[in-house]
C-alpha positions in Angstrom: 87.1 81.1 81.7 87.1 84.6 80.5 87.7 85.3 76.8 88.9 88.0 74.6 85.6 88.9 73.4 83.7 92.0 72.0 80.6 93.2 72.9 78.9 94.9 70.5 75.5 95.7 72.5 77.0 99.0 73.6 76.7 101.9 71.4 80.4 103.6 71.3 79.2 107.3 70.0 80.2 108.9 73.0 83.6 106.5 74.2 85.8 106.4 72.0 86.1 110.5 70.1 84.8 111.4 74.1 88.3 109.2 76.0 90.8 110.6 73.0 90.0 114.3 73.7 90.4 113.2 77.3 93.5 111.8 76.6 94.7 114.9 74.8 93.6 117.5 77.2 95.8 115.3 79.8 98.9 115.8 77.5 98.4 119.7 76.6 101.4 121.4 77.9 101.5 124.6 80.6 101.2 126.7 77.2 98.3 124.9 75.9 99.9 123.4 72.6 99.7 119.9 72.0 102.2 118.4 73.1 104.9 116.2 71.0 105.4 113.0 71.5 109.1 113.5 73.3 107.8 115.9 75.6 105.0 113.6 77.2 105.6 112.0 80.8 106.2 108.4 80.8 102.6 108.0 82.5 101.0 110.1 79.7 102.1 108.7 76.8 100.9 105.2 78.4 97.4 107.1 78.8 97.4 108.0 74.9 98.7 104.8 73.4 96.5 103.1 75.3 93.4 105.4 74.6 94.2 105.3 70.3 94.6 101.2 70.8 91.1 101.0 72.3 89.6 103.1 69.8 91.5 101.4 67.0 90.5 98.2 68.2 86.8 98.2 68.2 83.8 100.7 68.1 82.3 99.0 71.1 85.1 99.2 73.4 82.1 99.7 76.6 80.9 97.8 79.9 79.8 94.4 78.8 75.6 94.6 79.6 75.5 90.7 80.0 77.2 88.5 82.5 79.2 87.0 80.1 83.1 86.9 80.3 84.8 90.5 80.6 85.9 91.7 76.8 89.1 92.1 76.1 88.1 95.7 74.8 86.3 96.6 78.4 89.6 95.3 80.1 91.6 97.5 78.2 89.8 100.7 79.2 89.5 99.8 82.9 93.9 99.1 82.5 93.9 102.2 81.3 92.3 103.8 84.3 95.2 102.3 87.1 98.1 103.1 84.0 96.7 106.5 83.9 97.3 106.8 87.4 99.3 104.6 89.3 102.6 107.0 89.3 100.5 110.1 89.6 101.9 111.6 92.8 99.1 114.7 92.7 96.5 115.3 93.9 97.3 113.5 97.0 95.2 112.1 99.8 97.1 111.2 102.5 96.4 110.1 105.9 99.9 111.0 107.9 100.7 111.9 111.4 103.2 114.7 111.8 105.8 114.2 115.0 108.0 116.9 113.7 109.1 118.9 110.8 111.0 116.4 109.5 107.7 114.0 108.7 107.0 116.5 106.0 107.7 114.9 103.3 106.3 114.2 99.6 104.0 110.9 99.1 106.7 109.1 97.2 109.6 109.5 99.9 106.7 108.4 102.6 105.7 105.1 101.0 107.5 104.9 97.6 106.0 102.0 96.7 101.9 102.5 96.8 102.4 107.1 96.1 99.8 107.2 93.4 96.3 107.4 92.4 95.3 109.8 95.0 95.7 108.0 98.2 97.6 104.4 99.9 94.7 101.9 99.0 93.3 103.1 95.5 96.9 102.9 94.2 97.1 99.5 95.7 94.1 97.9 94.7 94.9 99.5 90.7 98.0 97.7 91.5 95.8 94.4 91.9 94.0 95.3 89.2 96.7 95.4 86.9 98.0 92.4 87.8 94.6 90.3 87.5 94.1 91.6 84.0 97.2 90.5 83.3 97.2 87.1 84.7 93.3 86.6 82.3 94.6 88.8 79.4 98.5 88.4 79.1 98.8 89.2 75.7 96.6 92.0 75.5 97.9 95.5 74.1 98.4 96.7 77.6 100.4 94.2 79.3 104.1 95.6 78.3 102.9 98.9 79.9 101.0 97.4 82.7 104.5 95.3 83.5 106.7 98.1 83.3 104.7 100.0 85.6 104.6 97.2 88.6 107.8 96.7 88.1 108.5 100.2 88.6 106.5 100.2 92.0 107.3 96.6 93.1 111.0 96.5 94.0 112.5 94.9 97.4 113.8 98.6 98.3 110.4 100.1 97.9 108.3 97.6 100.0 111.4 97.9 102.6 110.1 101.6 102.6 106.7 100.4 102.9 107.4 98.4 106.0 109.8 100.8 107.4 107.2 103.6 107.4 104.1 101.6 108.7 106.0 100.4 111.4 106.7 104.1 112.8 105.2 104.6 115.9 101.8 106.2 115.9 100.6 104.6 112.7 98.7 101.2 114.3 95.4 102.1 112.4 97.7 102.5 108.8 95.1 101.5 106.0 93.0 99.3 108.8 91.2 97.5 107.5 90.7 98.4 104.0 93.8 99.2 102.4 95.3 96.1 104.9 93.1 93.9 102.7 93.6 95.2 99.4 96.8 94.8 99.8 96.9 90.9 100.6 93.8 90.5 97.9 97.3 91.9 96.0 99.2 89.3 97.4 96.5 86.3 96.7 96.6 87.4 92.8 100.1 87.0 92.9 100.2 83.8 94.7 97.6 82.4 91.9 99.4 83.3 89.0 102.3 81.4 87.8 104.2 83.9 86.2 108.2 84.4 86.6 107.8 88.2 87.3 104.7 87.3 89.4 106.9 85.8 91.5 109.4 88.1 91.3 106.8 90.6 92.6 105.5 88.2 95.3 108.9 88.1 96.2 109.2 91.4 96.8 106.1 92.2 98.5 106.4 89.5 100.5 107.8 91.4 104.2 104.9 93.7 103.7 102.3 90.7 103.4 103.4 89.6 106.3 103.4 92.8 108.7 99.9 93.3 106.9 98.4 89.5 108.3 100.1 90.0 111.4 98.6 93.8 112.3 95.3 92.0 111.5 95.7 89.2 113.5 96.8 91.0 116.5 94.2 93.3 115.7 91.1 91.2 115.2 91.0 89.6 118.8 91.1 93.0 120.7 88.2 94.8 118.3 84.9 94.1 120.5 82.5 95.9 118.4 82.1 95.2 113.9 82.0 98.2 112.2 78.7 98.8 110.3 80.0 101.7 107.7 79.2 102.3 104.0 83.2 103.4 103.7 86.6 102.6 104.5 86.5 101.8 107.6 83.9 98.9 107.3 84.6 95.7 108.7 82.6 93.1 106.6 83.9 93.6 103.6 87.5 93.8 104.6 87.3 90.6 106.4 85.8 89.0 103.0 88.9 90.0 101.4 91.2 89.2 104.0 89.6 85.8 104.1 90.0 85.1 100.3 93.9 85.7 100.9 94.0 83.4 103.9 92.8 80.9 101.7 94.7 81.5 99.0 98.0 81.2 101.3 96.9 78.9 103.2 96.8 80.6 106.7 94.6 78.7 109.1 95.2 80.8 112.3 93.8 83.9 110.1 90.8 81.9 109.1 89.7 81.0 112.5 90.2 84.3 113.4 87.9 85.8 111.0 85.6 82.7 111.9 85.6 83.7 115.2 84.9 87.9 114.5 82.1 86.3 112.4 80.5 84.6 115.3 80.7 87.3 117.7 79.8 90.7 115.6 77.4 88.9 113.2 75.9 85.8 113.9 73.3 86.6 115.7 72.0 89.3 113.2 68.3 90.1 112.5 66.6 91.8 110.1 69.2 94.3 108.7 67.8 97.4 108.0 68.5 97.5 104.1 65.5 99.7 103.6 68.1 102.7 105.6 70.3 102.2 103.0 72.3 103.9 101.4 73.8 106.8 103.3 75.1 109.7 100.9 78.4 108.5 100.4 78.4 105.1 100.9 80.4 102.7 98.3 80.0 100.0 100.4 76.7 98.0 101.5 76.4 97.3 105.6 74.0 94.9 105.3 75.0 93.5 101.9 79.1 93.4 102.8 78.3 91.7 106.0 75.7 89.0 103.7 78.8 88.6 101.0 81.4 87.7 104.2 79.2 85.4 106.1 78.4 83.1 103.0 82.6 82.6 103.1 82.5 81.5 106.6 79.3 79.3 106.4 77.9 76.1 105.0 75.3 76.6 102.5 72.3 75.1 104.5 73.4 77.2 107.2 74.4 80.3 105.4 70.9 79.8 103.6 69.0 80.1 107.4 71.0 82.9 108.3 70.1 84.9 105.6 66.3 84.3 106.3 66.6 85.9 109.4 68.8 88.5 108.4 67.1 89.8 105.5 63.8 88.1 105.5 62.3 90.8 102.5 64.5 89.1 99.8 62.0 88.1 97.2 61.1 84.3 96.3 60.9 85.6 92.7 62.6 86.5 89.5 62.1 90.7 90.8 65.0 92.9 90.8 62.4 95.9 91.9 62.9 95.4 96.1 66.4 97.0 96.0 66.8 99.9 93.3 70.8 101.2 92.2 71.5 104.3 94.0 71.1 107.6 92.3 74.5 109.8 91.8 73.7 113.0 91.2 77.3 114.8 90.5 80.3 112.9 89.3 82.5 115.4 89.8 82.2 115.5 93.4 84.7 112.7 95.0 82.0 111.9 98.3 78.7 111.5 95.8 80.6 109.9 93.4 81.1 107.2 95.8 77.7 105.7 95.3 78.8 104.6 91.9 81.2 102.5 93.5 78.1 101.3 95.7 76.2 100.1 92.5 79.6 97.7 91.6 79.9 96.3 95.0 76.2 95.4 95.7 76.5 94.1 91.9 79.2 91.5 93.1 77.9 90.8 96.6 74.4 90.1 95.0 76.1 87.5 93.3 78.1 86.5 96.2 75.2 86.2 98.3 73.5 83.7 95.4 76.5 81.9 95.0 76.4 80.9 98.9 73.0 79.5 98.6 72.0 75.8 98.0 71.3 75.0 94.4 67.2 75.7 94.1 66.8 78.3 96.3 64.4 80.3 95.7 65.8 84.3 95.9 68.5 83.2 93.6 66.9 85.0 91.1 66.3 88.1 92.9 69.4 88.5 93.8 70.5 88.1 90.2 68.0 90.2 89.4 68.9 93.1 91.2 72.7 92.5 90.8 72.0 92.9 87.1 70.4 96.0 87.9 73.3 97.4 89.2 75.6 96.1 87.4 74.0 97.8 84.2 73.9 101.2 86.5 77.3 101.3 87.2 79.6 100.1 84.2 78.9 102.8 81.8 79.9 105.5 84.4 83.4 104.0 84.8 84.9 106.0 82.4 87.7 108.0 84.2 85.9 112.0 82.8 86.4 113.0 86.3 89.2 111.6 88.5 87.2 111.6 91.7 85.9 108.1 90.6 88.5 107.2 88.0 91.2 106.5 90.6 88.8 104.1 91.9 86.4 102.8 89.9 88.4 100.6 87.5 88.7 98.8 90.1 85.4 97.9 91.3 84.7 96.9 87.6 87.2 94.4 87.2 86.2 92.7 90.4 82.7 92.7 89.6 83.2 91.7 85.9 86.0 89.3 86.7 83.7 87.8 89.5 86.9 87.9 91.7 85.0 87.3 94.7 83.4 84.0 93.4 86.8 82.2 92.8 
C-alpha cells in the first residue's frame, strides 16, 4: 500500500529554489517581464502552482533512495512533469504520412486527443501517469489539476478523432507496438480504479481500446521475427504491457496470443548477450525486456530454468557490481538522454525478473542489488531542466516507484 510519506534522506538544496526559477523562466513573456498571473496559459499556471506547493510542502520533495512506498512529495513533482506538458502542442514529434496537401495539418486537428508532450505515446503514457497517481494519491494537491486536464483530452469526440485518424489508410504501423501498449496499460489503470470519472474516461476511450487490441491481435500472428531493440520499436516490453491489460480486462484470445509470440521468438533463448549492452540510445533493455515479459507468461519453476539458460552470469550473491547503470553524458540531447530512461526500466525489470522467481532463489538478491543500483542512478535526474527527458521521464519513475509492473 503506498503512503503519503516524506523522505527526508534526500538533500533539497538544489530542487526546490532550482524547479521555481524553472517554473518562472517557463512563464516569462515574449518581452521578458514576469508575467502576471492573468496573462499565464492555463498549462502554465498549473506548472507554477504546482512547483510553489511542492516547495511549500516539504524541503525534501526528491526521488525516494529506498524501496519504500512512493512519497507523496516525489509524486507531486513527477505530476508535475505530464501537467507541465500534456497540452503542450510544440515542439512536436510526429510520425505522419502525407497523401496530399490537405494531411498538413497541426498535431491537435490530427489526433486531438493524445497532441502533447512532444509526440503520440509520451503524451499518452503522462496521461497514465496521471491517472495512476491519482487513483494512489486522490487527495493530493495536484488532483483538481490533474482531473481537469484528462478531462480536457478524454472526451468521446476526441477519441472518435483518434480512431478516425488511425484508421486512415497507410497508418497500419501507427504507434506499433509501443504507443499501442501504453495506450491499453491506459486503459487497465482505468479499468482498476473505481472512480465515477474513471469510468467516465473508460467510457470514452473505450472505441480506441478496442481498435488498439484488435491491430495487435491481427498483428501478432503475421510478425515472424521479435524485435530485439533498445527503443520503440521493441517487442518484449510492449508485449509485457499488452499482457498486463489482457489481464486486467480479461481478454483470453490476447493472452494466448502473446503466449504463443512468447514460445516462438523467445523460448528457446540462450545466453543473451547482456555484456553488448547498452547501445547509445537505448531506454530499453533487449535482454532484460524480453526476461521481465517471459516471467508473465511462465510458471516460476519454469520461468526460474529459463532464466539459467538465458542469462547464466546472474550472480548467486548479494552483488549489484555484474551489471553497472549506464553513463549519460548530456542531458540536453533527446537520443543520450535516453539512457536515463534505460536506468528506470532495468530498475523495474530487475525486480520483475526477482518477483518471477521461486521464493529462495538464489540471484534474488543480485537482481535487487543491481535494481537498486539503478534505481538510485536514475531518480535524481528526473527533474524536467531539459525537456528532452522531462516529457518522458516522469513516467518511467512512477512505474518503477509505483512497482506498476508487479501488480
Amino acid at each position: 500500500m503506498l503512503q503519503a510519506s516524506h523522505n527526508a534522506r534526500h538533500p533539497a538544496s538544489v530542487g526546490c529554489a532550482r524547479r521555481y526559477r524553472l517554473a518562472l523562466q517557463l512563464l516569462q513573456n515574449a518581452g521578458g517581464q514576469q508575467p502576471r498571473m492573468g496573462h499565464m496559459r492555463r498549462a502554465d499556471g498549473i506548472v507554477m502552482t504546482l512547483t510553489l506547493s511542492m516547495c511549500a510542502m516539504s524541503a525534501t520533495a526528491a526521488p525516494p533512495t529506498d524501496y519504500g512506498p512512493l512519497a507523496l512529495p516525489a509524486a507531486t513533482r513527477f505530476a508535475a512533469l505530464a501537467l507541465r506538458c500534456l497540452h503542450q502542442e510544440y515542439p512536436n514529434h510526429i510520425s505522419h504520412t502525407l497523401d496530399g496537401a490537405a494531411d498538413v495539418r497541426a498535431p491537435h486537428e490530427l489526433t486531438p486527443a493524445f497532441y502533447g508532450c512532444l509526440d503520440w505515446h509520451s503524451d499518452v503514457h503522462g496521461h497514465w501517469l496521471l491517472v495512476r497517481l491519482l487513483h494512489m494519491f486522490p487527495q493530493a494537491p495536484f488532483a483538481a489539476a490533474a482531473r481537469a486536464e484528462i478531462d480536457r483530452s478524454l472526451t468521446p469526440a476526441n477519441i472518435a478523432g483518434e480512431v478516425a485518424y488511425m484508421r486512415q489508410a497507410e497508418r497500419a504501423s501507427f504507434e506499433r507496438p509501443y504507443g499501442l501498449a501504453w495506450l491499453l496499460q491506459l486503459c487497465a489503470e482505468l479499468r482498476q480504479w473505481q472512480d465515477p470519472q474513471a469510468r467516465q474516461w473508460r467510457a470514452s476511450l473505450q472505441p480506441l481500446e478496442s481498435e488498439v487490441a484488435a491491430r495487435l491481435r491481427g498483428w501478432l500472428p503475421k510478425l515472424h521475427y521479435p524485435i530485439r531493440f533498445g527503443e520503440h520499436d521493441q517487442t518484449a516490453f510492449a508485449f509485457g504491457l499488452t499482457w498486463d491489460w489482457a489481464v486486467t480486462a480479461g481478454d483470453a484470445d490476447m493472452r494466448a496470443a502473446l503466449a504463443d509470440a512468447a514460445r516462438r521468438f523467445y523460448a528457446a533463448d540462450r545466453a543473451c548477450p547482456l555484456g553488448y549492452e547498452p547501445s547509445g540510445e537505448d531506454f530499453l533493455s533487449p535482454c532484460l525486456a524480453e526476461a521481465d515479459f517471459m516471467r508473465r507468461v511462465l510458471d516460476r519453476g519454469a520461468y526460474a530454468r529459463w532464466l539459467s539458460a538465458f542469462l547464466p552470469a546472474i550472480p548467486r550473491r548479494a552483488d549489484a557490481a555484474w551489471l553497472a547503470p549506464a553513463v549519460v553524458t548530456d542531458r540536453s540531447d533527446p537520443k543520450l538522454a535516453h539512457l536515463d530512461g534505460l536506468n528506470l526500466s532495468r530498475a523495474w525489470m530487475l525486480e520483475g525478473m526477482a518477483h518471477g522467481l521461486p521464493r529462495g532463489d538464489a540471484r534474488v538478491a543480485a537482481l535487487m542489488a543491481a535494481a537498486r543500483a539503478h534505481r538510485d542512478a536514475a531518480l535524481p535526474a528526473v527533474t524536467g531542466e531539459y525537456y528532452e527527458g522531462g516529457h518522458w521521464l516522469g513516467t518511467y519513475a512512477v512505474y518503477l516507484t509505483t512497482q506498476a509492473g508487479l501488480h
